[in-house]
C-alpha positions in Angstrom: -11.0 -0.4 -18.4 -12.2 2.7 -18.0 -15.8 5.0 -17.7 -15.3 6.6 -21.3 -14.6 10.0 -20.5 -11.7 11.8 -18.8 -11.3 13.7 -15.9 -8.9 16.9 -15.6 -6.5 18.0 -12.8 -8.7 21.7 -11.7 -6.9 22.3 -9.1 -4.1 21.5 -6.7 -3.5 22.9 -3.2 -0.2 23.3 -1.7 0.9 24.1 1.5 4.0 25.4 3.4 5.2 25.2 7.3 7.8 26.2 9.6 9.6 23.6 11.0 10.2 23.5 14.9 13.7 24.5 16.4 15.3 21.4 16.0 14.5 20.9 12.6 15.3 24.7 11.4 19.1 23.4 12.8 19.5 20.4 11.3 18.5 22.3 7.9 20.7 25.2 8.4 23.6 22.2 9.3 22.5 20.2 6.4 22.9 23.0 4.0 26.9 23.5 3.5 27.4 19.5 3.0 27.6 17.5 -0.5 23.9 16.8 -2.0 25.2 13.5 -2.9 24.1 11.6 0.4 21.8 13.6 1.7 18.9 11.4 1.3 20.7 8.5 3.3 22.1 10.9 5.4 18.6 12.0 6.7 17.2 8.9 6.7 20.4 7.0 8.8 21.1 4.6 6.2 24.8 5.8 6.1 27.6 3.7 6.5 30.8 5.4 8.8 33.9 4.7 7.6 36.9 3.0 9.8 40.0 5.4 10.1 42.9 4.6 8.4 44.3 3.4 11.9 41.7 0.1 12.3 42.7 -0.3 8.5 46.4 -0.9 8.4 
């Protein structure tokens, strides 16, 4: 179950970086597109649409 007593949160450390070349352009490219995608779109998981050519 448990020890009987509780145990607080004192602290909690957070930490910041710069990201490499690469990774400074891909956020500054990232930045004027839609937030709706962006997870999948940084992860790959995005599906490319056919033109409407391959459609018809």
């Amino acid at each position: 179950m448990g020890l009987g007593y509780r145990r607080y949160v004192t602290s909690v450390l957070i930490g910041l970086g710069t990201k490499d070349t690469d990774g400074q352009k891909a956020a500054c490219a990232e930045l004027p597109r839609p937030r709706v995608g962006r997870k999948a779109r940084i992860t790959g998981a995005v599906e490319e649409m056919l033109p409407p050519e391959v459609i018809e």
